[in-house]
N, C-alpha and C positions, 0 to 999 in steps of 0.2 A: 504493500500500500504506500503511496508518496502522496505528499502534503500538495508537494509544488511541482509544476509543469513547465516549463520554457515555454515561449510561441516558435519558436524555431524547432521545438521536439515535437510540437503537438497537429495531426492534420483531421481532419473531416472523421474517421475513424475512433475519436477518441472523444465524440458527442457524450457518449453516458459519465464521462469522466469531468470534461470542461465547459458543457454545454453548445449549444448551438454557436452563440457566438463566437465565444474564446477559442473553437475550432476551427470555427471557421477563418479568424484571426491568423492562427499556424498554420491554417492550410495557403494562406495566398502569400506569408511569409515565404514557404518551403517552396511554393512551386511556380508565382509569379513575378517576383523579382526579376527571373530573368529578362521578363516582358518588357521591366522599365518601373513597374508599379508598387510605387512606395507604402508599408507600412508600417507605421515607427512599432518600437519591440516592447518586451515586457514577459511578465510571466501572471500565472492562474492558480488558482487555490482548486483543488480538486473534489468533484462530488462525496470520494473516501473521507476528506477533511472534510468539510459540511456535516455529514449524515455522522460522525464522530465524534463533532462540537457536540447534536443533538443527541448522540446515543447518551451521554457522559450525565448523570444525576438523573436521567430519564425524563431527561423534556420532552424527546421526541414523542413518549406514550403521553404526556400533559397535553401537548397538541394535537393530537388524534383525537383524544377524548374531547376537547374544547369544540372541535369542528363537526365532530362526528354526527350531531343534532342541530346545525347551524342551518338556519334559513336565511338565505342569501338576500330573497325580495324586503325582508326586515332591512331594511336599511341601518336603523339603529342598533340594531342588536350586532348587523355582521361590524360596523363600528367599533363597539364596544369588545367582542371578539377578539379583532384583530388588532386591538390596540393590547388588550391582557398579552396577547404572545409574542408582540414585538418588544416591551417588556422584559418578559420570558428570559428574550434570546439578548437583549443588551444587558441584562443583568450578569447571564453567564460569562464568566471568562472564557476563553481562550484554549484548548490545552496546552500547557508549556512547550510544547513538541511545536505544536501548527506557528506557535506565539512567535517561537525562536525561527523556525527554519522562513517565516515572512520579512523578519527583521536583517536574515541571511542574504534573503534574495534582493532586499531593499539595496542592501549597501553592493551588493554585487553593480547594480543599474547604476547609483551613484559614482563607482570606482569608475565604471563604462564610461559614462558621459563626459562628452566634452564640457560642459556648462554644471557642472555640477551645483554650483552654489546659489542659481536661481530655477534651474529643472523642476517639475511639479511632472505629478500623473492624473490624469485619470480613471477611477475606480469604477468602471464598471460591469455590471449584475448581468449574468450567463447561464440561464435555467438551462437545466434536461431535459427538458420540453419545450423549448425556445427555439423561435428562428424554424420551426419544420415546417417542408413544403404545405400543410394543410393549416396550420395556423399558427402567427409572426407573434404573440405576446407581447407584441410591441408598448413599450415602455410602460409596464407591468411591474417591474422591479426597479429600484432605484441606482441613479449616475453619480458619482461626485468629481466635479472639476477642477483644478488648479489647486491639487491636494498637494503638500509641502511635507516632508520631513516623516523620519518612521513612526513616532505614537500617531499623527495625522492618517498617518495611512493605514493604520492597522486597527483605528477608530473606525473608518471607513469601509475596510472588510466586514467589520462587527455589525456596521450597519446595511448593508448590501444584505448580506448573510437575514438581516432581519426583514429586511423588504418583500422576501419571497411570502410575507403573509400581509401586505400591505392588502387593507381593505379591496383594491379594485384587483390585486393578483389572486385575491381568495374566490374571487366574483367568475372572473376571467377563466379559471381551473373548472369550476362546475359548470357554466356555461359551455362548455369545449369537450367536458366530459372526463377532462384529465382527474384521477386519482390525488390527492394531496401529500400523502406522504411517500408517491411513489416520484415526487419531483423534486430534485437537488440543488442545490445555488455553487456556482461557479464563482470568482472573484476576479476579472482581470485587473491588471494594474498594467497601464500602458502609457506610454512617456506621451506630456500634453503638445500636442501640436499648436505655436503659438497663433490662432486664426483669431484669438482675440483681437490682435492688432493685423488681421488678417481680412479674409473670410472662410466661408465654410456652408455645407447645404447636403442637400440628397439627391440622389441620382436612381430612377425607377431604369430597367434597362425595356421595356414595353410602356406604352402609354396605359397611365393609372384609369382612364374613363374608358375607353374604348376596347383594350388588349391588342391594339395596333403593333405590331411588333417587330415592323424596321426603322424603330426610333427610341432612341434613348432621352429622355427625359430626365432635364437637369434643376433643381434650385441654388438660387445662392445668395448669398445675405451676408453684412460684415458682419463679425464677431463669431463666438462661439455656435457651432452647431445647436446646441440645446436650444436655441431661440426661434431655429426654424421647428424644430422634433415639436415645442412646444405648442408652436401657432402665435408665438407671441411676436412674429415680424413677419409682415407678407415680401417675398422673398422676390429676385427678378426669377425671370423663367427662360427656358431654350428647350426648343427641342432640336434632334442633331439625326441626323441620315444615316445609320447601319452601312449602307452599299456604298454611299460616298466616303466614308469614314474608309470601309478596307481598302476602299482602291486610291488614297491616299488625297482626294479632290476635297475643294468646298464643300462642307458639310451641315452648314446649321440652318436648320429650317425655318427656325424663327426666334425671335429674340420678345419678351414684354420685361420692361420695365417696373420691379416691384417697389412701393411704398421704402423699404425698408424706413423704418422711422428711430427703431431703436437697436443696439448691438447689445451681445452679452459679453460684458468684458471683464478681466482679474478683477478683483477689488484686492483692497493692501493685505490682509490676510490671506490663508493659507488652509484655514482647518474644515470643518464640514459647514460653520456655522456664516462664515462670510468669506467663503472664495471667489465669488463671482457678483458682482453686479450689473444693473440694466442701464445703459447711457444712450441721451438723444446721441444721434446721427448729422454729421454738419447738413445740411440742406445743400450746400454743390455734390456734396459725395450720395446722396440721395437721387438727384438727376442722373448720377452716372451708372452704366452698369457697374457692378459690383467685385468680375470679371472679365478678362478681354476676351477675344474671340480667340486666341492661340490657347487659353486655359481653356476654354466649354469644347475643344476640339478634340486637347490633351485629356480633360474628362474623359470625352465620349471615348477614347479609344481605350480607357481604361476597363470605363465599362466595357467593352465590347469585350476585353481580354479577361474578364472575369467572367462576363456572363459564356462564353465562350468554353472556360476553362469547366465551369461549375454544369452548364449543360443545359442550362433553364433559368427563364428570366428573374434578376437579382431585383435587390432595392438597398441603396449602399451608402455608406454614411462618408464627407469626404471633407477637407479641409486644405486651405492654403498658408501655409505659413509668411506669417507679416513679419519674421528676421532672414530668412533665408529664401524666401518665394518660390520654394517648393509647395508642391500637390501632394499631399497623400491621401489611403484611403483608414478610415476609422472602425468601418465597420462591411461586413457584405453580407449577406442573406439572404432565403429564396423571396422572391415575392409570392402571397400570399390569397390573394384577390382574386383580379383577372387574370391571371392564367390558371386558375381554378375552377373556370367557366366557360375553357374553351366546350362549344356546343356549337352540333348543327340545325337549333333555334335560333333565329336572329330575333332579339324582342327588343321593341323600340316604343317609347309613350309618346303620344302626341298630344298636345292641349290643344281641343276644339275649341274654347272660345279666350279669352282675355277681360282683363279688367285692369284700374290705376295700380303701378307699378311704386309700391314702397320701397326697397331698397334694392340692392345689388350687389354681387359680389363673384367669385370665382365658386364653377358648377362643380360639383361633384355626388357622381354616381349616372348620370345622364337617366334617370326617372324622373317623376311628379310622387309629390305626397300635396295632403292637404288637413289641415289641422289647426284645431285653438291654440296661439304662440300662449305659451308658457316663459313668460323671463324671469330668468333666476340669477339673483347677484351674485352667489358663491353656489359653493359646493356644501355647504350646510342647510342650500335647502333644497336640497333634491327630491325631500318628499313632498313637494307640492307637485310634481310632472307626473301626471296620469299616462295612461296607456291612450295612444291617438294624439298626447298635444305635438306642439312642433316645441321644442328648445332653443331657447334665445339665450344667449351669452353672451360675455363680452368673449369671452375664448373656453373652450374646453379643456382639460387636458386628462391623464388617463384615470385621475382620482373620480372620473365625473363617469366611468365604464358603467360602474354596476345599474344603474339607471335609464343611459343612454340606449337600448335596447326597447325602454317603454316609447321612446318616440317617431313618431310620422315622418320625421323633418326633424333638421337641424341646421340653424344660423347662428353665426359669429358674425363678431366684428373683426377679430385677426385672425391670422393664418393664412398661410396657401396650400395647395393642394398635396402638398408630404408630411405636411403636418399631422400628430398624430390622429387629431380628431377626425380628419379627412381618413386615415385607413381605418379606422375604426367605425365609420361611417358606412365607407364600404365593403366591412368585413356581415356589417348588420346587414345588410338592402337596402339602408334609406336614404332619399337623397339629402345634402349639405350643400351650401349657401355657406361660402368663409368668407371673412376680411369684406366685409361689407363696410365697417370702419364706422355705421351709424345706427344698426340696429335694435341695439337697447334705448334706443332715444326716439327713432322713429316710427317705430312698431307697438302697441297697446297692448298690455297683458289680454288675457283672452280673447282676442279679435281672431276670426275667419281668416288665415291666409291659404293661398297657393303656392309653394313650391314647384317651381321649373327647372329642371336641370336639363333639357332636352334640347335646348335650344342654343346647342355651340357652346363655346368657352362660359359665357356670362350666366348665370346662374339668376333667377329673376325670382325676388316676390311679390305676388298681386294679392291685392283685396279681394278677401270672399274664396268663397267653394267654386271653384271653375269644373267644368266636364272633362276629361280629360279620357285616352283610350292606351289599352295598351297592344301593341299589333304583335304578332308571331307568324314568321316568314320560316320553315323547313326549307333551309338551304340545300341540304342531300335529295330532294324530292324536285327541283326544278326543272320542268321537260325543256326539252329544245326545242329553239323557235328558228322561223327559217329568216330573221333578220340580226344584224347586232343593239342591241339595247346599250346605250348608253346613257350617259345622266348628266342635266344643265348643274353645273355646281357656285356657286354665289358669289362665299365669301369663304375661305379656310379653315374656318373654325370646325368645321362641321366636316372635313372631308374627311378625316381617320372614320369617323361614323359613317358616313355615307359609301365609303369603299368596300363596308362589309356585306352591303344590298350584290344581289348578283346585277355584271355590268361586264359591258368590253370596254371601259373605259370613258371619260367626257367628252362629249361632244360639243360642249359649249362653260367655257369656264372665261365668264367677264374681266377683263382686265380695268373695266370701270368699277364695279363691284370692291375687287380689291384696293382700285385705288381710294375710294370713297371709304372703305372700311380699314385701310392700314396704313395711307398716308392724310389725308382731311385735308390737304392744303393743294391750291391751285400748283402747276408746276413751275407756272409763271414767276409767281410767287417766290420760291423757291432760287429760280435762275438767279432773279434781280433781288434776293437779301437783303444786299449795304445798302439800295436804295429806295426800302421800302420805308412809308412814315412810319414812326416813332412806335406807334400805337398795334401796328398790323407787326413791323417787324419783332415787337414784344411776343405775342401771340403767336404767332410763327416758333421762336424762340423756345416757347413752351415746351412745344412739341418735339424738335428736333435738338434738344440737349443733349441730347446720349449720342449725339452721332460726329463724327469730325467734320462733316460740312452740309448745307443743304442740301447739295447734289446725289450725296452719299447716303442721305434720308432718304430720299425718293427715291432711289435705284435701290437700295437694302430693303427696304418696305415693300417694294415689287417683289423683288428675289423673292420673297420668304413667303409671299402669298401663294406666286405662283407654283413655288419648288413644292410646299405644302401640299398644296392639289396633286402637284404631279408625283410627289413620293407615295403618294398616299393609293394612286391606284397604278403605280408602276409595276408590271410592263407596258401596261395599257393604252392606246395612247389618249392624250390628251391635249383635244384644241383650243388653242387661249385665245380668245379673241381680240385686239388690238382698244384698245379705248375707245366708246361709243359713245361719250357726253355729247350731249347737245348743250347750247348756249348757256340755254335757264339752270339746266344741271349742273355743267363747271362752275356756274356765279355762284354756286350752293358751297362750294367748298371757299378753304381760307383764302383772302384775297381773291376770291374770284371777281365779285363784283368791280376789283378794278382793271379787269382783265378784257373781259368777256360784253359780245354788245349785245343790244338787246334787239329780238328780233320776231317780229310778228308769226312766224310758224317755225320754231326751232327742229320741228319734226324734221324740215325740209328744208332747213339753213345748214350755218357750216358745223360739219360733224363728219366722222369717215374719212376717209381718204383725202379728198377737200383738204381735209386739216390737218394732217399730217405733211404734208408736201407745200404750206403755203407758207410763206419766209417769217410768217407772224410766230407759228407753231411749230416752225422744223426743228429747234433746238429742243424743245420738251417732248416730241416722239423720240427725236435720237435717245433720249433718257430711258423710255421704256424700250428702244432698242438692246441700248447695253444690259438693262435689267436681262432679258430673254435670252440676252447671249450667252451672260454669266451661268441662268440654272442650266443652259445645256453645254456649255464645254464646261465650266469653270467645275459644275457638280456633275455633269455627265448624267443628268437626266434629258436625255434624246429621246423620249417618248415623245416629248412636248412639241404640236406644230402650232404654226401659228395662223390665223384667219384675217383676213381683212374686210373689214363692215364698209359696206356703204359706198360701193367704187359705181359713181356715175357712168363713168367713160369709158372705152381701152387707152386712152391717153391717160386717165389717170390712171388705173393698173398697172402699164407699163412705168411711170412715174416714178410710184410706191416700190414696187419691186425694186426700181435701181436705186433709191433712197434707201430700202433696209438691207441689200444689198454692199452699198459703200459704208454703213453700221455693224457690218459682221453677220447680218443674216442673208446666206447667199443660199438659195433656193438648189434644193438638191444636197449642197455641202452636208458632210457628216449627218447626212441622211433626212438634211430638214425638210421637212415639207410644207409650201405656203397654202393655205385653199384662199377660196374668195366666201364671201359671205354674199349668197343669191337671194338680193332680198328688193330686187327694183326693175320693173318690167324690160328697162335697156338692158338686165343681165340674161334674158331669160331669148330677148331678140337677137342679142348676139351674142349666144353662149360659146357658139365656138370660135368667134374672136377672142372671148372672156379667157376660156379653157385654154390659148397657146401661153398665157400668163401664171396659170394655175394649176397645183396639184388636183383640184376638185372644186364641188361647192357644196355648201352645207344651208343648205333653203332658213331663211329666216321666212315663217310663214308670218309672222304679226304684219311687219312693214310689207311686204310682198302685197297681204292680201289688204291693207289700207291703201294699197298702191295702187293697185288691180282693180279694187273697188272704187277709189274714191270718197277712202270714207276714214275721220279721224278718228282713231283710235281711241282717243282720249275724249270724246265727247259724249256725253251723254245724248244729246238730242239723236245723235245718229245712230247709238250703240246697236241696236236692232239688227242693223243691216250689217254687221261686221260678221261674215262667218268663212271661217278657211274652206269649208263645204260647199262653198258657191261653183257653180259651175266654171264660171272664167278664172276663175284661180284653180281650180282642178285643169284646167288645162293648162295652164300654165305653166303652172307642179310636172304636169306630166314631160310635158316639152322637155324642160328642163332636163329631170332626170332622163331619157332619153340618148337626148346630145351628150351626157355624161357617158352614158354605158357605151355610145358610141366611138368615143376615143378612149376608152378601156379608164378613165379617171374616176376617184372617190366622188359618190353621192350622198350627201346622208339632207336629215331635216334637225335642227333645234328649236327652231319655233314653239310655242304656245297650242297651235291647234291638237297634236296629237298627245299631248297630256291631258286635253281639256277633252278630246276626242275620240274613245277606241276606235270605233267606223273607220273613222280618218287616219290612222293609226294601220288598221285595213288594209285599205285604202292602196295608202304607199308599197305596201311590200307587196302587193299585188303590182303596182306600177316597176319594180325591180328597185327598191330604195334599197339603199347598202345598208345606212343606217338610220335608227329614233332615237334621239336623245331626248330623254322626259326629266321632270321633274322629279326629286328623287321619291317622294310620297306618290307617285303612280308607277314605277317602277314594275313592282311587283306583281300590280294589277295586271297591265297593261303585259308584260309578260306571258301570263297566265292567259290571259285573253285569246294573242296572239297563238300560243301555242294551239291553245284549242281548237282555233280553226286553221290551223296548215293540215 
């Protein structure tokens, strides 16, 4: 039997002895250093020493018999419980053996260190049942940070050692089913990585909402990690490319900017009682990200070489150090969630109707609940939350477990999505609303809300009991249809969810969409910075702080929408369509109004091609040129083609071509393909003038059939007479497709009618359409539909 373990003796094998974590610890010691991936060292108290502490005056049969009749939903009684055995075990000492051979290993670390006389560790707690593929115990037992000197640390053993009955690990074990006396506590002590004056975060190697699984998902936040685990700092966010990451290219998919408002950082002691305190954050270091993009790259490969190593996706605890500006990682384990759910059901909520929108925050778990908010100031009064309420907090953290199970819903004001309340949330099924940051303030105790998680990143709560559905799609049961189905997609937030619908990929992914939802500001705007007034270039400013220059705003914020869509159903391809604003639309964004003129029928003013080629606008497409370049060499996503809306002419065609062209997108080149977007009766009359320019066309039926008809789209008095179903748009349509299949070129449709339409839907694949691209809520239908009658 030994007391004490090394991490460099201990690997994956020696779970019953050091627990999930502290093995896991030894194991990426032993086996991935070679890789590059740093973990600082240390050594473990062993399950033989624990379970030896308890055998010695026969505690261990005292806490048997204390739990053995324990009712867990008693809130006060398990309280009361676990407060007598924590007690218990801090009263006992030590055995002389475990006491000395701790104090052994202390000074061994100390003699090691180069820094000896300001080194601290952190202690922490490594159950026998922690960290296993089917449930993470995440922060169930207790951490201590910036621990100093050996009575400190061996204080801190003692209490580790005691936290394996902490109220919510007592809760947590019979919930799970685990046995109590058959689970051990582990004690790491591992050298502090200074990220106090750093930072530090977690790293999901699958995306936590969806199971999306060629993206690693990162947080990061200054200071101590425990402030992210906590929820008590909304953290920035990245997600990062698996395929781009191996083959060594651009890899990060997108970047948001978190609050971070406060860090955890040393306080001047050293003991259990005051090592760590909470400090604002300067407001410049706030605007900034937190990390550069050479670290969230460095991350991600780290993940990749753990998740790699380990075989299944991880969730990893990691830090930078603010003296030496090393990365290491702190922690690694299985994730425990969503990849626990891989299934060939696709279940997806929708909310049929809407009401006034209270607060907001970041979604998690992608369902609806609905339920009387329940707000609770502390953790003392948890016996107010009934079974059905929704949970309101300022933050949760794991003291708040044994409870958290009675609710519908759950919102905070802090945290982001790794936080632990967020996996506890999703270990439950319920959805969570984090860092909403106004909650407790804006929300009425017992009031009617709805919970939206289904709706992209932002997580939404409205007033009132909304109707809400929830849909189940058998993905293994999908018959074959004789056309390709593809899917119109918006904005990014939503594409990990939407790539799991069956699809050949998008047919229609707006690159106005994106720009309206990931940049806000005209480009114009943007170009002429220095010489914007006072007022606008403030505003401006806002927005683009985190970035080294306006330009690099607007080309980064493209990148990341569009690479997003296109990682997210890669191989598949996906057609981006060029920017489609009209007048009134760009004056909606910043600065536009001083940009943009005003004009009596913007339908049919300057917008498409027009505007991109015209000397007013040539320098803000070239922008989204270089965006489009970058996701396809820079990241080597070459699924991606591109479309052009709205070409009056073959003079303008040919034009456009050799303008994106002299930008780095040369038609053909590494495989690009341009289509035209067929959406205006001169495309349809001279389609095969059209087609010596283009890869294909992708029928926009809305403007086609406003075109064809004569009739504004947007009008109510005429609405009646708009239908793609009209005879002269049917032939149209037909023509069209046609002159396509005739020069052997891609046809497909994005449009509106045949989402809105099966017939029409019909229709087309009967005329030989290649491809439908629908909305992704008719997808499945429409599918289904079609299969039925081939």
């Amino acid at each position: 039997m030994r007391n004490i373990l090394w991490f460099d003796e201990i690997t994956l094998s020696d779970i019953a002895q050091v627990g999930g974590k502290n093995s896991s610890l030894g194991e990426m010691v032993a086996h991935l250093s070679q890789a590059g991936v740093r973990v600082p060292g240390g050594f473990a108290t062993t399950a033989d020493a624990y379970r030896g502490f308890l055998a010695s005056n026969g505690l261990d049969r005292r806490i048997k018999d204390a739990l053995e009749h324990l009712d867990i939903e008693d809130v006060g009684e398990l309280a009361r419980v676990g407060a007598q055995i924590r007690a218990w075990i801090q009263d006992q000492p030590f055995p002389s053996e475990l006491e000395q051979e701790i104090r052994q290993a202390y000074d061994r670390l100390i003699a090691e260190d180069p820094d000896p006389d300001s080194v601290t560790w952190a202690i922490r707690s490594s159950a026998t049942a922690e960290d296993l593929p089917d449930a993470s115990f995440a922060g169930q037992q207790e951490t201590f940070l910036n621990i100093g000197g050996a009575e400190n640390v061996i204080a801190a053993v003692h209490s580790v050692f005691a936290s394996l009955y902490n109220d919510r690990a007592i809760a947590y074990r019979v919930h799970h089913g685990f046995a109590h006396h058959e689970v051990a506590l582990s004690a790491g002590v591992q050298r502090m990585v200074r990220s106090d004056i750093g930072a530090s975060g977690v790293i999901f190697t699958v995306d936590t909402e969806t199971g999306f699984d060629r993206a690693v998902f990162i947080t990061s936040a200054y200071g101590l990690g425990e402030a992210v685990v906590q929820g008590a700092v909304n953290p920035d966010e990245f997600y990062v490319y698996k395929p781009s990451l191996r083959a060594g290219r651009k890899a990060i998919l997108s970047r948001a900017l978190g609050e971070k408002a406060v860090a955890m950082r040393y306080a001047s002691g050293r003991g259990l009682e005051s090592s760590t305190v909470f400090e604002k954050v300067d407001p410049a270091d706030r605007a900034r990200f937190s990390i550069t993009e050479a670290e969230v790259t460095e991350l991600g490969r780290y993940a990749v070489a753990i998740e790699d190593h380990y075989g299944r996706p991880m969730d990893i605890e990691w830090a930078r150090d603010g003296v030496d500006g090393q990365l290491y990682i702190l922690q690694a384990r299985p994730e425990t969630v969503v990849s626990q759910n891989a299934s060939q059901i696709l279940r997806r909520f929708v909310l049929k109707e809407r009401s006034e929108v209270l607060t907001t925050g970041r979604a998690i778990g992608q369902r609806i609940g609905t339920g009387p908010t329940k707000i609770l100031r502390s953790v003392a009064d948890m016996d107010r939350l009934q079974p059905g309420d929704v949970l309101v907090a300022e933050v949760t953290d794991p003291d708040w477990e044994p409870i958290m199970k009675r609710a519908s819903g759950i919102i905070t004001e802090r945290g982001g999505r790794t936080c632990h309340a967020a996996i506890i949330a999703r270990e439950l099924g319920v959805p969570a609303v984090v860092g909403t940051s106004d909650a407790t303030r804006t929300l009425t105790d017992g009031e009617p809300v709805t919970i939206s998680c289904a709706e992209g990143d932002n997580g939404i709560v409205y007033a009132g009991t909304l109707r809400f559905e929830e849909e189940e799609t058998y993905l293994d049961e999908m018959p074959e249809v004789p056309v390709k189905i593809m899917m119109n997609v918006g904005t990014p937030d939503q594409a990990f969810s939407f790539s799991q619908l069956p699809h050949r990929g998008v047919g229609l992914a707006r690159l106005e969409f994106i720009i309206n939802h990931q940049v806000g500001i005209h480009p114009r705007a943007l170009l002429e910075h220095d010489s914007l007034p006072a007022a606008l270039r403030q505003r401006v400013n806002e927005k683009i702080t985190a970035f080294a220059s306006p330009r690099e705003y607007f080309v980064q914020r493209v990148v990341e929408g569009v690479a997003t869509i296109a990682a997210s159903f890669a191989p598949e391809p996906v057609i981006v369509r060029l920017s489609d604003f009209k007048t009134n639309e760009y004056a909606n964004l910043i600065g536009g109004e001083r940009y943009e003129p005003r004009e009596e029928n913007p339908m049919l003013g300057y917008r498409g091609a027009s505007r991109y080629i015209s000397e007013e606008f040539r320098e803000c497409f070239e922008m989204e040129c270089e965006a489009l370049r970058v996701v396809r060499e820079d990241m080597g996503l070459e699924n991606v083609a591109i479309m052009v809306p709205f070409v009056r002419t073959v003079d303008e065609a040919k034009a456009v071509i050799d303008l994106m062209a002299q930008n780095g997108l040369r038609r053909g080149e590494n495989g690009l393909k341009i289509m035209m977007m067929c959406e205006l009766p001169s495309n349809a009359l001279l389609a095969d003038e059209f087609l010596e320019y283009f890869d294909g066309f992708s029928i926009g039926s809305n403007d086609m059939t406003q075109l064809v008809l004569g009739v504004d789209r947007d009008s109510d008095l005429v609405a009646h007479t708009f239908d793609e179903r009209d005879p002269a748009v049917l032939k149209v349509l037909s023509t069209v497709i046609e002159r396509c299949r005739a020069h052997g070129k891609y046809v497909g449709i994005c449009g509106q009618g045949p989402s809105d339409h099966p017939d029409l839907a019909q229709w087309l694949v009967e005329q030989g359409i290649e491809s439908v691209s629908l909305t992704p809520d008719t997808v499945v239908q429409t599918w289904l539909s079609l299969a039925a009658k081939s």
